[in-house]
Structure formats: structure tokens, C-alpha cells
C-alpha positions as CSV (number, residue, x, y, z in Angstrom):
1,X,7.3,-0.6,-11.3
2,X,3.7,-1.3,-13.1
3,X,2.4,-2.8,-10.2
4,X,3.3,1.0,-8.3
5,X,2.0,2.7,-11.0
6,X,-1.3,1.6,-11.6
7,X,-1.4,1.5,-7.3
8,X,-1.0,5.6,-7.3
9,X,-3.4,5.7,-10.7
10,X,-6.0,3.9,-9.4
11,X,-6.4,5.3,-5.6
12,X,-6.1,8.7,-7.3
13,X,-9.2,7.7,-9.6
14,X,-11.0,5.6,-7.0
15,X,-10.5,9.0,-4.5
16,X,-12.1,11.0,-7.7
17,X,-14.9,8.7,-8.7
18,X,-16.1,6.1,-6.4
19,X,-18.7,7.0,-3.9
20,X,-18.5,6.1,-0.5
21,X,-21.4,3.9,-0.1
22,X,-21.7,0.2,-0.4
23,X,-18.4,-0.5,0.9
24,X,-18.3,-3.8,2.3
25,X,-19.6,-5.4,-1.1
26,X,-16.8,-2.8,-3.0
27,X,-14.0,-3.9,-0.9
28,X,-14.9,-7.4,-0.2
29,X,-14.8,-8.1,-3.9
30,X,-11.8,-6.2,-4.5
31,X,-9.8,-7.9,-2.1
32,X,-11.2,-11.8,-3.3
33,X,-9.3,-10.1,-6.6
34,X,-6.3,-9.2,-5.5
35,X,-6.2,-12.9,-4.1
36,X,-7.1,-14.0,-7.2
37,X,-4.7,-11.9,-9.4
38,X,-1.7,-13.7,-6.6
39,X,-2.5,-16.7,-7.5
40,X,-2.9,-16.4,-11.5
41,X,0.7,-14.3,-11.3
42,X,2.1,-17.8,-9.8
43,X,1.0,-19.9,-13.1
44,X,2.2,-17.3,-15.2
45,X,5.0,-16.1,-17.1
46,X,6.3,-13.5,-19.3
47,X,4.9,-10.7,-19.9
48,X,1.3,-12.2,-18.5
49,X,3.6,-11.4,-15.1
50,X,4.1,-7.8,-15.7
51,X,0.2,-7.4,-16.9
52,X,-1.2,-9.1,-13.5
53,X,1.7,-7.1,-11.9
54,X,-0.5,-4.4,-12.9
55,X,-3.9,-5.5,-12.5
56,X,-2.7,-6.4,-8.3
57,X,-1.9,-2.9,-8.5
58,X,-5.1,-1.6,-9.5
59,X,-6.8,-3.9,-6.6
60,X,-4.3,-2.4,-4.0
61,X,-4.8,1.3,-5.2
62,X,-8.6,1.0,-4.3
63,X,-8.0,-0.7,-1.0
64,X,-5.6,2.1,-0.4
65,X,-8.3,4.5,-1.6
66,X,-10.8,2.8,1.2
67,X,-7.9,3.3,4.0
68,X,-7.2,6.8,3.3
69,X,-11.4,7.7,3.3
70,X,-11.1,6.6,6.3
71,X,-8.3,8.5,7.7
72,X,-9.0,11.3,6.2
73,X,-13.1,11.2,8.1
74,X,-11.6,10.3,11.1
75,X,-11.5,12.7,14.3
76,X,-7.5,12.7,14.4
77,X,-6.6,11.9,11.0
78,X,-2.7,12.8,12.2
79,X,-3.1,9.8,14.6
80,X,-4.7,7.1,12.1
81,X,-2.4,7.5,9.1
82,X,0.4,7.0,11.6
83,X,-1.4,4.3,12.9
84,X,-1.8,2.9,9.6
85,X,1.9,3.5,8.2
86,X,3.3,2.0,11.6
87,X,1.0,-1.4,11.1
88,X,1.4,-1.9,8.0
89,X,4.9,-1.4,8.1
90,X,5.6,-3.6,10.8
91,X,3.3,-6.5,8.6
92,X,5.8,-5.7,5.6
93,X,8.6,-5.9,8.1
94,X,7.3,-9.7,9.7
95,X,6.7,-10.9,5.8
96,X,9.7,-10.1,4.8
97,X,12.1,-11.4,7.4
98,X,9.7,-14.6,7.6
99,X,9.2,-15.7,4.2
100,X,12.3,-15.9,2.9
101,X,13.5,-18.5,5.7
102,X,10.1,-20.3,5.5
103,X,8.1,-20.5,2.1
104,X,10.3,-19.3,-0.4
105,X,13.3,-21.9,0.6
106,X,10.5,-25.2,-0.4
107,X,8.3,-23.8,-2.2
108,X,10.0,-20.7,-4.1
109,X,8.4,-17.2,-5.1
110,X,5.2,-19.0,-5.7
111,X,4.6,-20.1,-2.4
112,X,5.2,-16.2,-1.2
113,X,2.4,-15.0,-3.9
114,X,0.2,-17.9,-2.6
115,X,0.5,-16.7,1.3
116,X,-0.2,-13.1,0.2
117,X,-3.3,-14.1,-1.8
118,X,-4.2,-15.8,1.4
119,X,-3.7,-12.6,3.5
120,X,-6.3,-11.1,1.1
121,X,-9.2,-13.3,1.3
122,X,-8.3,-12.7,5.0
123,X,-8.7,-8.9,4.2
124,X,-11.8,-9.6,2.5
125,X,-13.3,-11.5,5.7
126,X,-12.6,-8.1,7.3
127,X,-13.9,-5.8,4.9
128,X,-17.0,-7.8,4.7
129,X,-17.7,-6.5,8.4
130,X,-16.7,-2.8,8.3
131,X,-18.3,0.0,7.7
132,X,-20.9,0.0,4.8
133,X,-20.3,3.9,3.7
134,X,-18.5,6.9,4.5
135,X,-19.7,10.0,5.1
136,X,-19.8,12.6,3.0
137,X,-16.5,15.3,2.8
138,X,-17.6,18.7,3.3
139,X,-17.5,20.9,0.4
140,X,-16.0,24.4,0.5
141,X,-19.0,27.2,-0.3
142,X,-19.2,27.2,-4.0
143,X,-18.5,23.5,-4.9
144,X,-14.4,24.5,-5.5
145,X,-11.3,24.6,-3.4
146,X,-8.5,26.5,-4.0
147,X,-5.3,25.6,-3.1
148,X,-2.9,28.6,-2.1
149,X,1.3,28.7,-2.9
150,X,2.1,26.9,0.8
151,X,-0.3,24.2,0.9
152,X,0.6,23.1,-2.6
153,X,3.8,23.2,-2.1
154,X,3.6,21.0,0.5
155,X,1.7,18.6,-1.1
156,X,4.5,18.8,-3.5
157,X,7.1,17.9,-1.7
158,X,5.2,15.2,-0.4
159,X,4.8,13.8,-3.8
160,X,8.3,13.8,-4.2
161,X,9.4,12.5,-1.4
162,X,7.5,9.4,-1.8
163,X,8.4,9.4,-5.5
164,X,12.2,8.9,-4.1
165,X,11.1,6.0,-2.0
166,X,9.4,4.5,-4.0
167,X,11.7,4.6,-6.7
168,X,14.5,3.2,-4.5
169,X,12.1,0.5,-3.6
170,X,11.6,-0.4,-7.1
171,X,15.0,-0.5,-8.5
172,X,16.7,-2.0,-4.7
173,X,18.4,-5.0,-6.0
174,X,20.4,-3.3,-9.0
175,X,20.6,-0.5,-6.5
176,X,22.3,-3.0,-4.3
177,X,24.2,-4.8,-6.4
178,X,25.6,-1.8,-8.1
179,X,27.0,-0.7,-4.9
180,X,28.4,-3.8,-3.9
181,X,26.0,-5.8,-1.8
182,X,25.5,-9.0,-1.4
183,X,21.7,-10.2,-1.5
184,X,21.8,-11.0,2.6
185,X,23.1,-7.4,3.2
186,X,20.3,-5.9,0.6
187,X,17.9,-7.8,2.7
188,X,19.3,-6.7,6.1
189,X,19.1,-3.4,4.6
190,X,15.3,-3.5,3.8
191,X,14.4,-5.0,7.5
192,X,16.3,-2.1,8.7
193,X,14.8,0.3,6.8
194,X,11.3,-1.2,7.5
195,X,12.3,-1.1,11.4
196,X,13.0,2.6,11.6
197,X,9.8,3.1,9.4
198,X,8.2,1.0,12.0
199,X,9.8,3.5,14.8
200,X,8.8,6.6,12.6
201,X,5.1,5.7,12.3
202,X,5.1,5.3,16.2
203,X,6.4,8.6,16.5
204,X,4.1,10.3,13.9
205,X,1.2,8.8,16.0
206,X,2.4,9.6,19.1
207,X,3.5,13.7,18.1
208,X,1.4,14.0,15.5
209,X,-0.6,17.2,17.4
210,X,2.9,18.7,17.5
């Protein structure tokens, strides 16, 4: 939950505050941190776990922030961020159906935070050769938006709607157990759930014009 938190916090500050220049040496070094953070959070225990929880979710937030610029400056920004939600998704989707019959098994939850710190110096590798900066947003005439009764409420929705998710993500195995599952059908259920997001994101990116 405080590793979600400080996520949405810190794309929402790094969207407000952070400039969009010098992104290779931004995102490079926030990505060798994340890996970093992985690996302190597998020597760690207590509440050190829930702190670097936190801290990983700071380091996500702003790589999140640097996807989203770039949707947002792209020609068919419909098409990336389904683009985006179906890729990533389908990377969640391989993780979790492969590391629990592979790493976990010999080396425990450990070895899982010791693969994903791994996927981020790979990130890092790729960050170091993508764009440098962004373009600049245009700015309505006057310096301020103004958002009317429809859009808002839109974005509103939204909001809650991932809110939900993200809450049932978050609280899954009580959830599950609660209602009478057994771990392997909680697990089924995630790579299910991960599957149709998979099929949903294809479909976003291929009727997102629509």
C-alpha cells in the first residue's frame, strides 16, 4: 500500500515539477535506484521493508512520470498508452506466472526482488539511450486551463476506477482468503485478470480512434 502511494505521489509531483530536459541522466539514475532500493529491501526487515517499500515507489512514480510525457507528446496518445498498458501488462503477466515456479521455489522472495532489480538496471541501459528531453506542452492563452463539469468528471471517474483496482490489488490475498481461496486459485486469478488486461490493452490500441 506505501509502495502505491508514494507511486501516484510522486508521478503527480514529478508531472508538476520536473522539467523535461536532461532525461537520459534523470531516468538512468532513477532506475540504477530502484535496482538498488530491490536489493537493500532483500537484506532488510521490519519496518526498514515498508520504508524501502516506499522509497521503490517513489523511483517507479518518476519512471511512470517519464512514460506518460511521452504519451501524452506523442501524435496518437490513444494508441501509445494502450501500447503501454498492453506491454506492460503482458511483462507483469510472464513475471508472475514464471517466478513463482522458478526463483522463488530455491531461492524465495529474495531471489524475485533480486530479478526485478535486475530488470531495472536493464531499464536504465535503455533510458540511457532515449530521448534527452521532451518538448514543451502547449499552454492555453493566459498561462491557465480551466477544466469544465464533463471533462472533470471524467477524470473523476477515472481516478476511481483505478482507486478500486488498485485497492483490490493491494489487499488480494486477504481478499482471497476471505472468500475462500486457496493461494493456487488467487494466483490463477491474478494471471487471468492480467490476461484479459492484456486483451483490453490490445483493444484500446487497436479502437482507440473509436
Amino acid at each position: 500500500m506505501v509502495e502505491l502511494l508514494a507511486l501516484g505521489l510522486a508521478c503527480g509531483l514529478g508531472a508538476a515539477l520536473l522539467k523535461p530536459d536532461r532525461v537520459r541522466l534523470k531516468m538512468t539514475a532513477v532506475c540504477l535506484l530502484h535496482a538498488a532500493t530491490m536489493l537493500a529491501t532483500a537484506w532488510t526487515s521490519g519496518v526498514g521493508v515498508i520504508a524501502l517499500r516506499g522509497l521503490a515507489g517513489v523511483w517507479a512514480g518518476l519512471m511512470l512520470w517519464m512514460a506518460i510525457s511521452m504519451i501524452s507528446r506523442a501524435e496518437r496518445p490513444e494508441r501509445a498508452s494502450g501500447v503501454f498498458v498492453t506491454v506492460q501488462t503482458l511483462a507483469q503477466l510472464i513475471l508472475a506466472a514464471a517466478l513463482p515456479v522458478t526463483v522463488v521455489p530455491r531461492f524465495g522472495i529474495n531471489g524475485a526482488l533480486v530479478v526485478l532489480a535486475g530488470i531495472s538496471v536493464l531499464t536504465a541501459l535503455a533510458a540511457a539511450v532515449g530521448p534527452d528531453r521532451f518538448t514543451p506542452l502547449a499552454r492555453p492563452a493566459g498561462g491557465h486551463a480551466r477544466l469544465e463539469f464533463r471533462p472533470m468528471a471524467g477524470l473523476l471517474a477515472a481516478f476511481l476506477f483505478l482507486a478500486f483496482i488498485v485497492a483490490i490489488w493491494v489487499y488480494l490475498e486477504p481478499l482471497a482468503a476471505l472468500s475462500g481461496l486457496t493461494p493456487q486459485q488467487a494466483g490463477l486469478a491474478v494471471a487471468v485478470a492480467l490476461g484479459m488486461q492484456v486483451l483490453g490493452g490490445a483493444a484500446a490500441t487497436a479502437l482507440g480512434r473509436r
